[in-house]
FIPA-114631 format. One record per residue: residue number from 1; residue in three letters; y, z, x of N, C-alpha, C in turn. Coordinates in nm, 4 decimals. Each point is the difference from the previous one (the first is absolute). Layout:
+-----+-----+----------+----------+----------+----------+----------+----------+----------+----------+----------+
:   i :  aa :     n.py :     n.pz :     n.px :    ca.py :    ca.pz :    ca.px :     c.py :     c.pz :     c.px :
+-----+-----+----------+----------+----------+----------+----------+----------+----------+----------+----------+
: NUM : ALA :        Y :        Z :        X :        Y :        Z :        X :        Y :        Z :        X :
...
+-----+-----+----------+----------+----------+----------+----------+----------+----------+----------+----------+
//
This chain:
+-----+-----+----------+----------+----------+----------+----------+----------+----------+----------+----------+
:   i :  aa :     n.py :     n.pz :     n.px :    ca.py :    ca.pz :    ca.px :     c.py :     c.pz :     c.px :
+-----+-----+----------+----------+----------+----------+----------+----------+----------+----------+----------+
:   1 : UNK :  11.2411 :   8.7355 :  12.3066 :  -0.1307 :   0.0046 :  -0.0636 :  -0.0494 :   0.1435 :  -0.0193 :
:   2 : UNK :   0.0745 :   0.1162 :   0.0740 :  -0.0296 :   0.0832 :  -0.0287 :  -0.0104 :   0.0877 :  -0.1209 :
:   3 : UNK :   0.0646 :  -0.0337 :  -0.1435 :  -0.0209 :  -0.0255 :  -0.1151 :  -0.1383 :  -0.0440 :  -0.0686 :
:   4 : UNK :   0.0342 :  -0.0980 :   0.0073 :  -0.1383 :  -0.0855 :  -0.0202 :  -0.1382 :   0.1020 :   0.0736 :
:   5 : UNK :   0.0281 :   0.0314 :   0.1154 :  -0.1615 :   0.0558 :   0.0409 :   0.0048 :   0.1341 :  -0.0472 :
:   6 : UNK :   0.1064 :   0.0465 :  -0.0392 :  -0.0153 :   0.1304 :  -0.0952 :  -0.0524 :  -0.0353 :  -0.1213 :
:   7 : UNK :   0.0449 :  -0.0639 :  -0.0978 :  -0.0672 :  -0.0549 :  -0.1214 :  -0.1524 :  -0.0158 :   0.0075 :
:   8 : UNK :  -0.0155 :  -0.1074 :   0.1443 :  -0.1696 :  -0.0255 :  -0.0188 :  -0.0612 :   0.1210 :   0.0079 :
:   9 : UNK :   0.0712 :   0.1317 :   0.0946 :  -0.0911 :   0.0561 :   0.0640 :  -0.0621 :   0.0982 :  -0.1683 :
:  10 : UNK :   0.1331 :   0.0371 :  -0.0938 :  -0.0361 :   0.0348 :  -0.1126 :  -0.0859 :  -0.0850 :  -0.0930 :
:  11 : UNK :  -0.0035 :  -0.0881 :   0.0326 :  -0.0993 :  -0.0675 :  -0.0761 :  -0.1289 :   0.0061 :   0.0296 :
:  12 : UNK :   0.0018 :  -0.0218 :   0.1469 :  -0.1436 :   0.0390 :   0.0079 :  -0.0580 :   0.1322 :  -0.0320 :
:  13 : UNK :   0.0367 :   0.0884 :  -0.0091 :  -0.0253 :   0.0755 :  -0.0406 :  -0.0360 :   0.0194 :  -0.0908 :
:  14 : UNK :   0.0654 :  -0.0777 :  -0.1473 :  -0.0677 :   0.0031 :  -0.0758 :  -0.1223 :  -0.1039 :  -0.0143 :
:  15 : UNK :   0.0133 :  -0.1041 :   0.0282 :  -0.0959 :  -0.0933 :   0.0167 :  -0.1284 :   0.0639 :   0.0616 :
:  16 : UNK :  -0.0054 :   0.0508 :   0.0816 :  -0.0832 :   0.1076 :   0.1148 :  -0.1215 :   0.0867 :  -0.1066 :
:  17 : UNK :   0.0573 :   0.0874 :  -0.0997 :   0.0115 :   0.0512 :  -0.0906 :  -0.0960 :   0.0023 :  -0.0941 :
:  18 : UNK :   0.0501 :  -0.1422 :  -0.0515 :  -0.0776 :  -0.1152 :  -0.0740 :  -0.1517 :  -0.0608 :   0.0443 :
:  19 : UNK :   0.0400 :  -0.0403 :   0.1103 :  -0.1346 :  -0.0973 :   0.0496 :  -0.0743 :   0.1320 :   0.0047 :
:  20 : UNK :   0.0059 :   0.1308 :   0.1311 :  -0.1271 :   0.0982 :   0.0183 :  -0.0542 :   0.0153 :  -0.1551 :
:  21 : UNK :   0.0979 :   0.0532 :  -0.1231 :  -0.0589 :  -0.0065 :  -0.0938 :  -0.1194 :  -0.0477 :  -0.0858 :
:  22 : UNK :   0.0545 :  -0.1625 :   0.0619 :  -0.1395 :  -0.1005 :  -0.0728 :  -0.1106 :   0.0261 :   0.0883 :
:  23 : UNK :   0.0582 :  -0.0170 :   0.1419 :  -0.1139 :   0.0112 :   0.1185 :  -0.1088 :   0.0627 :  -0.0260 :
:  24 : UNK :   0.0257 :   0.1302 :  -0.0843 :  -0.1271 :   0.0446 :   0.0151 :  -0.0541 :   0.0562 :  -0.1521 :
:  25 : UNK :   0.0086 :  -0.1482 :  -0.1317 :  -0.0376 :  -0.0141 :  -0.0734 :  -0.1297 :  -0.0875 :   0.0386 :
:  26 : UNK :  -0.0262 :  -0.1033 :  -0.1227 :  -0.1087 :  -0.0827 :   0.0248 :   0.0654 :  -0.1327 :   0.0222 :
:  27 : UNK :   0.1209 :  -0.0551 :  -0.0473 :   0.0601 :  -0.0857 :   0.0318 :   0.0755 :   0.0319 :   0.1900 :
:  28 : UNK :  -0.0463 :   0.0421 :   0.0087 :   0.0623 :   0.0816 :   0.2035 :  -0.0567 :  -0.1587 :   0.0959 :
:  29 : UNK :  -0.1329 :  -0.0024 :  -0.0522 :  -0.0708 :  -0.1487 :   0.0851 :   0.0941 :  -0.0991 :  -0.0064 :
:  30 : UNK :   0.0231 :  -0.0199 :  -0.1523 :   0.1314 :  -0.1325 :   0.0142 :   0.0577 :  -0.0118 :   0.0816 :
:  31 : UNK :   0.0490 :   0.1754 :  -0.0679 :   0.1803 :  -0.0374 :   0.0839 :  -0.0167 :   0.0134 :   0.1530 :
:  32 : UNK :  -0.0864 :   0.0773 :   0.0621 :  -0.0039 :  -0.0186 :   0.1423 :  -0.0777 :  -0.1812 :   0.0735 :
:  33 : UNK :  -0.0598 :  -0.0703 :  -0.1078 :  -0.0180 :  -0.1064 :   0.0436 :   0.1493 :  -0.0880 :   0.0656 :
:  34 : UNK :   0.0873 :   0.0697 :  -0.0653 :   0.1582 :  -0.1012 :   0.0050 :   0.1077 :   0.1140 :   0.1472 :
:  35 : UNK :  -0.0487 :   0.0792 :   0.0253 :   0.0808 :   0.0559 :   0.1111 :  -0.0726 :  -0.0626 :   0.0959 :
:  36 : UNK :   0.0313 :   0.0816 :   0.1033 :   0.1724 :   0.0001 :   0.0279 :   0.0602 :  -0.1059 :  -0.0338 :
:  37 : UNK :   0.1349 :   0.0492 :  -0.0123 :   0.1377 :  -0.1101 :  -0.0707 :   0.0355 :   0.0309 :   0.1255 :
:  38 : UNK :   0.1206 :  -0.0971 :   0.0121 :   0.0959 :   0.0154 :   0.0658 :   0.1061 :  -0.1224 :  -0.0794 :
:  39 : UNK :   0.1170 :   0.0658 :  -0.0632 :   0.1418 :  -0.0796 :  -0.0462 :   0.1441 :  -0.0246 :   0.0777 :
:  40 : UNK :   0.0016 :  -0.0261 :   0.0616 :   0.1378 :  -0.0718 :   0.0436 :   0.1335 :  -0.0012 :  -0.1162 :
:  41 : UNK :   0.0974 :   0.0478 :   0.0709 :   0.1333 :   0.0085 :  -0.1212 :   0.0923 :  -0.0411 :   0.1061 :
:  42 : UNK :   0.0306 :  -0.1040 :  -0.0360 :   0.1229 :  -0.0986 :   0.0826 :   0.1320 :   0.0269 :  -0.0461 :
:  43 : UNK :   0.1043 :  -0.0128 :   0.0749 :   0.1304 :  -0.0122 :  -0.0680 :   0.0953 :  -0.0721 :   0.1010 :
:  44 : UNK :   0.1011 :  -0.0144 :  -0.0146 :   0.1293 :  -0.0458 :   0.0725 :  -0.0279 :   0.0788 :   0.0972 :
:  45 : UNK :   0.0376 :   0.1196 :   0.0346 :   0.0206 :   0.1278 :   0.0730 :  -0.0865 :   0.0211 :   0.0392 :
:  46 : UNK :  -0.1583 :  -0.0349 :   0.0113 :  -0.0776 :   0.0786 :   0.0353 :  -0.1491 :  -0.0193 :  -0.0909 :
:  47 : UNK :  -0.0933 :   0.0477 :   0.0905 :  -0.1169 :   0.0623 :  -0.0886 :  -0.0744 :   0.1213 :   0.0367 :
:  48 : UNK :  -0.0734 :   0.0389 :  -0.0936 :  -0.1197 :   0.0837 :  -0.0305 :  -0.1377 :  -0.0405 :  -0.0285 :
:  49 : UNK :  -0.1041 :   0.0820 :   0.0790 :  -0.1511 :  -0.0592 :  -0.0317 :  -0.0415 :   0.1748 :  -0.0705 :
:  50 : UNK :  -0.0820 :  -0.0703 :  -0.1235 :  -0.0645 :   0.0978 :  -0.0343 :  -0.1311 :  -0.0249 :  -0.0027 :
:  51 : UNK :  -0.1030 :   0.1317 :   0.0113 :  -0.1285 :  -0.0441 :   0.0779 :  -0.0357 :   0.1334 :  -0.0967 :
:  52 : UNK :  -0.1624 :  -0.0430 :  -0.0483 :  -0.0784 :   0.0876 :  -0.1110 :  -0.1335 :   0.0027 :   0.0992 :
:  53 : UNK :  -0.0579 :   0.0798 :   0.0005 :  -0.1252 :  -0.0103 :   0.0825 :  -0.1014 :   0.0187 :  -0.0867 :
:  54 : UNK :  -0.1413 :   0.0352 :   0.0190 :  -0.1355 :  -0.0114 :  -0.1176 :   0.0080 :   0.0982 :  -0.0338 :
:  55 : UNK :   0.0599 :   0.1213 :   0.0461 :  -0.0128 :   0.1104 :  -0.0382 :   0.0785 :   0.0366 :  -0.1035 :
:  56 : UNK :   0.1163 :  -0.1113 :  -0.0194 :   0.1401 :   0.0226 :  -0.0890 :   0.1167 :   0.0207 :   0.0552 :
:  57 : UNK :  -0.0146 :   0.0596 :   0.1444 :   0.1386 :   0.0570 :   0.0885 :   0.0712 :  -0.1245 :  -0.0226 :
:  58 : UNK :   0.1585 :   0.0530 :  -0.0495 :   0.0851 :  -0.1131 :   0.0034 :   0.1152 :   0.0533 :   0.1342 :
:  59 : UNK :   0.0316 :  -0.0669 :   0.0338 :   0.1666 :   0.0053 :   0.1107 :   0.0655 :  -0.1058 :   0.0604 :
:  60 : UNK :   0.0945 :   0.0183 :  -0.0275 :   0.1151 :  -0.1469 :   0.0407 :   0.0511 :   0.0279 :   0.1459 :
:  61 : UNK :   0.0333 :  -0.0965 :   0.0209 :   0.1059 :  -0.0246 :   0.1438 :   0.0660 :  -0.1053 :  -0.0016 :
:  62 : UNK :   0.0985 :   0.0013 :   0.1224 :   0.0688 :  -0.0822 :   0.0186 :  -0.0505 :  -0.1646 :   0.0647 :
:  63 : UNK :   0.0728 :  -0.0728 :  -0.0366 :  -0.0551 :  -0.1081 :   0.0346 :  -0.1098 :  -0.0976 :  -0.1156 :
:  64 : UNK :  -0.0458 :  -0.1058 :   0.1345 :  -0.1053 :  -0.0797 :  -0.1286 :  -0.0974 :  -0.0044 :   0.1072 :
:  65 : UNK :  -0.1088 :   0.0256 :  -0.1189 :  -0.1545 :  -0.0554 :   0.0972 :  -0.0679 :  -0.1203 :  -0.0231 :
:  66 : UNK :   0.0085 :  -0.0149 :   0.1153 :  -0.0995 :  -0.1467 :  -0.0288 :  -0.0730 :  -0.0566 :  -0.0673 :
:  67 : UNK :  -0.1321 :   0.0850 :  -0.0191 :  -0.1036 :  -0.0070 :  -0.0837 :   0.0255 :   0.1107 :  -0.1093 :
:  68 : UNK :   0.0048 :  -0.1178 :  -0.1275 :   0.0695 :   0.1078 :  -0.1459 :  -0.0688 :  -0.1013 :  -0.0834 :
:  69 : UNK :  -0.0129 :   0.0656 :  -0.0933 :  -0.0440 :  -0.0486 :  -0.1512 :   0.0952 :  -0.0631 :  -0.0577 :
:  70 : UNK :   0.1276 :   0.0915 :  -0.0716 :   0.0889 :  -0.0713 :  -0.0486 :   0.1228 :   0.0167 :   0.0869 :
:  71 : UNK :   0.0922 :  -0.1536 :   0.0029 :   0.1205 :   0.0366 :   0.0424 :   0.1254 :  -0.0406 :  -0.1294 :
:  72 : UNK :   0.0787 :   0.1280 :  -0.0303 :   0.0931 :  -0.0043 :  -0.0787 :   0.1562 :  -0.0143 :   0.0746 :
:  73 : UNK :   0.0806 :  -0.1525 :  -0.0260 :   0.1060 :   0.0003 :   0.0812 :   0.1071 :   0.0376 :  -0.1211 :
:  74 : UNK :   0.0967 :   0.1012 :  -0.0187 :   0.1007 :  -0.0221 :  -0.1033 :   0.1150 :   0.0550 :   0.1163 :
:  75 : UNK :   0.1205 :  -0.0205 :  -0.1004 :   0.1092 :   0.0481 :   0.0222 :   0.0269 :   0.1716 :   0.0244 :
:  76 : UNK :   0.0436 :   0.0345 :   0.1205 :   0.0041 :   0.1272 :  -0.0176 :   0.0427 :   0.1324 :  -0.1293 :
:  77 : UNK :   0.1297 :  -0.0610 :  -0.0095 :   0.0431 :   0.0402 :  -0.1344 :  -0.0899 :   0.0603 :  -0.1200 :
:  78 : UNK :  -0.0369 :  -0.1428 :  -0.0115 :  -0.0898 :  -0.0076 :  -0.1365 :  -0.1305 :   0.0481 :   0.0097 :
:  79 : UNK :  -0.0520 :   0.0228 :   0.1021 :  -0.1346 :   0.1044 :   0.0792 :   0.0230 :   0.1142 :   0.0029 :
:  80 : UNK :   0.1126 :   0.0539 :   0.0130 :   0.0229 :   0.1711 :  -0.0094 :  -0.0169 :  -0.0020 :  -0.1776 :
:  81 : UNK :   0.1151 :  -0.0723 :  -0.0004 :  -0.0116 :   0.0484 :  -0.1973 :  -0.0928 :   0.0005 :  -0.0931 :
:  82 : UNK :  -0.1281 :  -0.1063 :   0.0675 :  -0.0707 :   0.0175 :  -0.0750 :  -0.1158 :   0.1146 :   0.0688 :
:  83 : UNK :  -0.0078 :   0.0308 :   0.1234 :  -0.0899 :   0.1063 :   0.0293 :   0.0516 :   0.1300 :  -0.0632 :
:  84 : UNK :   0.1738 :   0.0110 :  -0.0095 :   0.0054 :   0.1316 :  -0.0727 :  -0.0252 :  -0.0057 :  -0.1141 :
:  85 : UNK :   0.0420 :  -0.0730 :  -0.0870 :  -0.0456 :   0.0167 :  -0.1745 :  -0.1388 :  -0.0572 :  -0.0051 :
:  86 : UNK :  -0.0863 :   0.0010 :   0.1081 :  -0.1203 :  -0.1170 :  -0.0316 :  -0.0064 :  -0.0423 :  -0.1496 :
:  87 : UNK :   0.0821 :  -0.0841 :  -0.0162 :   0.0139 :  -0.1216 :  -0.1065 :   0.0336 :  -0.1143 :   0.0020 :
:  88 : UNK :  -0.0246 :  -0.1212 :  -0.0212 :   0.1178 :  -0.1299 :  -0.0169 :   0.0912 :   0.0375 :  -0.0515 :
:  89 : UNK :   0.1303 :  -0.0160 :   0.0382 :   0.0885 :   0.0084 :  -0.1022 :   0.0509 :  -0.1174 :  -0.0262 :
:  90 : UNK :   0.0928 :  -0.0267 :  -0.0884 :   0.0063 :  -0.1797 :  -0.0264 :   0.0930 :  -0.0350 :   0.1562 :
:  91 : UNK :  -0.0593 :  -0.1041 :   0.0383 :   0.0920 :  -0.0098 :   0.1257 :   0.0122 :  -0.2143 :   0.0056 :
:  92 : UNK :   0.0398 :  -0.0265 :   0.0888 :   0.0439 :  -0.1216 :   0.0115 :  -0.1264 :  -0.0527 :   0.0991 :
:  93 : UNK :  -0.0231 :  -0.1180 :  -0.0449 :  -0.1125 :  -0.0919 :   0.0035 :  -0.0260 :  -0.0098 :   0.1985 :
:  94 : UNK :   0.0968 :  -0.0101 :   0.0756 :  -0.0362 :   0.0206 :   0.1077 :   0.0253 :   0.0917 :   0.0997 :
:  95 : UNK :   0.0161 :   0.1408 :  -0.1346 :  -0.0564 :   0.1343 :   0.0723 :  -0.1257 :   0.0184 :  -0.0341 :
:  96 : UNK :  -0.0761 :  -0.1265 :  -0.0734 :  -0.1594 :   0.0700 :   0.0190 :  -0.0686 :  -0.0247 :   0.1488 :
:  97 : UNK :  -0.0903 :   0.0937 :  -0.0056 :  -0.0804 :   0.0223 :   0.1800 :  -0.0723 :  -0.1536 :   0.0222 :
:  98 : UNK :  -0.0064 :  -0.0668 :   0.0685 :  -0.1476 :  -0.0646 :   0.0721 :  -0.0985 :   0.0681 :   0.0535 :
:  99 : UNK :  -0.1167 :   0.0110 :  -0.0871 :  -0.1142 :   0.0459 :   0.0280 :  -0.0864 :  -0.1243 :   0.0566 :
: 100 : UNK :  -0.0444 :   0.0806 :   0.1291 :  -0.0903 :  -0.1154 :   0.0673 :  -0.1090 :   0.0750 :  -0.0325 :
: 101 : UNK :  -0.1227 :  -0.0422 :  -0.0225 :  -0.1317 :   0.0697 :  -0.0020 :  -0.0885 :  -0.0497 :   0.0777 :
: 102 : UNK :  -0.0328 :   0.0631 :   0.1248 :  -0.0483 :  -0.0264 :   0.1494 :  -0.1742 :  -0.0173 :  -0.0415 :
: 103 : UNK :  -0.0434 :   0.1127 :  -0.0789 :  -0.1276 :   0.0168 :   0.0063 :  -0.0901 :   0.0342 :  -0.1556 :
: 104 : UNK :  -0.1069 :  -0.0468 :  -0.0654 :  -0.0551 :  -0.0214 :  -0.1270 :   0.0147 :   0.1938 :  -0.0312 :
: 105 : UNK :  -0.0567 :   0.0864 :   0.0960 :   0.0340 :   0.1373 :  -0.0731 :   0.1310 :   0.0109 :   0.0401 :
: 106 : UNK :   0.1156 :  -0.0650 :   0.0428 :   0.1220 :   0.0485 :  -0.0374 :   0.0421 :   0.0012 :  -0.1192 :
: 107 : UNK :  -0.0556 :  -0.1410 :  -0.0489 :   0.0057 :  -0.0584 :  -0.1325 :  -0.0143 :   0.1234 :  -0.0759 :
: 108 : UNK :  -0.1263 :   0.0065 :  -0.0423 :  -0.0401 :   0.1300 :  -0.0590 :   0.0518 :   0.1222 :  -0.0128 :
: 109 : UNK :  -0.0202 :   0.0317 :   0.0748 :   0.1021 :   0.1333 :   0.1006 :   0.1328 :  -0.0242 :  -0.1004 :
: 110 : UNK :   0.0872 :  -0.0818 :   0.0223 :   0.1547 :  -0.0298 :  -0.0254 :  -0.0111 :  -0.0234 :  -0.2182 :
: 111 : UNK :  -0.1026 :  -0.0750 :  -0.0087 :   0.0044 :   0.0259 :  -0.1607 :   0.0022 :   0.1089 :  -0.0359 :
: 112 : UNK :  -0.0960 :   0.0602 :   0.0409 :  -0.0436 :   0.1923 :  -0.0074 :   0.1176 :   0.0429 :   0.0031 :
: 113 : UNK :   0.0938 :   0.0354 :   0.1412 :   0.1084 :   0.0748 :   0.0012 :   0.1465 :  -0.0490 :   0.0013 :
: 114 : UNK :   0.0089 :  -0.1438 :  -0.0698 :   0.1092 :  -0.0505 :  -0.0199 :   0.1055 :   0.1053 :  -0.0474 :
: 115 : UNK :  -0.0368 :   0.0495 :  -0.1270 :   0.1037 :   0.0910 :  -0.0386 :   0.0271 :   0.1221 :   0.0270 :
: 116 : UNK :  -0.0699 :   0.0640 :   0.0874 :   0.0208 :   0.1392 :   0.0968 :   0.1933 :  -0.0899 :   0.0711 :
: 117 : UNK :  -0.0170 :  -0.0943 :   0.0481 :   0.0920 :  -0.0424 :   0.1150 :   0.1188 :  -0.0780 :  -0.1391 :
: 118 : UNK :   0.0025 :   0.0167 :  -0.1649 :   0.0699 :  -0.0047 :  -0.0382 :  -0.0026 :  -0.1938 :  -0.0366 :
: 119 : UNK :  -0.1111 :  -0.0619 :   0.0448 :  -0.0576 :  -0.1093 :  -0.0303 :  -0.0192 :  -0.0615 :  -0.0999 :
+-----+-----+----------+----------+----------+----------+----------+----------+----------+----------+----------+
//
């Protein structure tokens, strides 16, 4: 998984990026109505929790947390490839992820940044 938590950790970063950006527009109220996130990334091998706080701080770790917004279970494989090209690429019907959606601003949250994660 150590792959994988390299990918997230670049992602958050940009994601990170993004949110302070809006944060401290006029749309900032929204988006801090829906933090903290916390996403779960499942695989065969392993997982990663990634955790956004109100402020925007994003950072991953190892493992899964309990209390999460969304949990995404896919195939390892097909989780690296798409965190590096963040894209779909055409892939086979049950390499798509199971997205569980734990909580109504995960919901939100996860429409918003579906395609940061290549969604």
């Amino acid at each position: 998984m150590d792959g994988i938590h390299r990918q997230l950790e670049a992602l958050c970063e940009k994601v990170e990026k993004q949110l302070k950006a809006k944060l401290h527009l006029q749309i900032g109220n929204i988006v801090r109505q829906h933090l903290p996130q916390t996403w779960v990334f499942e695989t065969e091998l392993g997982a990663c929790s990634v955790y956004i706080d109100v402020e925007g701080n994003a950072r991953v770790w190892h493992g899964m947390e309990r209390d999460r917004d969304i949990t995404l279970i896919w195939r390892f494989h097909t989780l690296a490839k798409v965190l590096e090209s963040q894209e779909m690429a055409p892939m086979r019907p049950d390499d798509y992820p199971t997205i569980i959606v734990e909580t109504e601003k995960g919901r939100a949250a996860f429409n918003y940044l579906r395609k940061e994660f290549g969604l």
